[in-house]
Structures are given as C-alpha cells and as structure tokens.
N, C-alpha and C positions, 0 to 999 in steps of 0.2 A: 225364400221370399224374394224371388226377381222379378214378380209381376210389379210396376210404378202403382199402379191402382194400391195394391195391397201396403206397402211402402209409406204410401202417402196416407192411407188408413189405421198405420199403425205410429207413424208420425202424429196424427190427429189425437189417435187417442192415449198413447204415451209418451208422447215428449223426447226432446233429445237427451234424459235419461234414462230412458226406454229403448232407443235407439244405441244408448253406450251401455246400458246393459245386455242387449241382445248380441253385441259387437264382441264383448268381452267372452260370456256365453260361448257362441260358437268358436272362437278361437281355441278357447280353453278347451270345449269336446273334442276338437278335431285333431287336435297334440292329445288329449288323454287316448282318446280312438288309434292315433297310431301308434301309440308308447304301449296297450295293451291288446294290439289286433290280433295277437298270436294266443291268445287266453281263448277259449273256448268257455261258452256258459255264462259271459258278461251280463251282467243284469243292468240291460238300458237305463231300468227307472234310477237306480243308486246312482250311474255316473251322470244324470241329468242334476239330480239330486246336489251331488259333490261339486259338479263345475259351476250351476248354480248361486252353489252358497259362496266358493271363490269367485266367482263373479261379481257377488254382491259387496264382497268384504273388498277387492278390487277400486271397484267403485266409487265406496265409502274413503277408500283409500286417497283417491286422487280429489273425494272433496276436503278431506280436512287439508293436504297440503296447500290448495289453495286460497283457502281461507286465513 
C-alpha cells in the first residue's frame, strides 16, 4: 500500500486501529517469511492466518496496558 490515495482510503475507512493493525500484520509476515523462506510448500493462507491472529492479540495487547 504505497499509493497516498489508497493510505488515505484505508485510513478513512479503518481507523488508526486499522492502521496499527495492518503495521503489526506486515511486520510479523515479513519475520515469519524470512524465518521459513527455506521451507518449500508454505501455505500463504495459514501464515496470513497465524500472523493475523498475533497481530490482533498484539494489539489488544498494547490496549489493555494503556488503560
């Protein structure tokens, strides 16, 4: 997502917790993607899946300390 149009689109329609979740998201794939680039056979939808849900438990994370 580098287009500003799109950015700013998806800012509009989720929020800067939309925005910390898609942050968390990618970060997490791109360490999971290089911790098993050597595997052959990776099933995309599972590790979308898995970084996902640590993403979301992440998240949840940083709001209860806040609170």
């Amino acid at each position: 997502m580098s287009d500003p149009k799109e950015l700013d689109e998806f800012l509009n329609e989720y929020g800067k917790e939309g925005m910390r979740l898609l942050v968390l998201f990618s970060l997490l794939k791109s360490k999971a993607n290089a911790a098993v680039q050597p595997l052959s056979g990776l099933d995309e939808g599972r590790l979308n899946q898995v970084c996902m849900a640590r993403a979301k438990e992440l998240l949840d994370l940083g709001k209860k300390s806040t609170d």
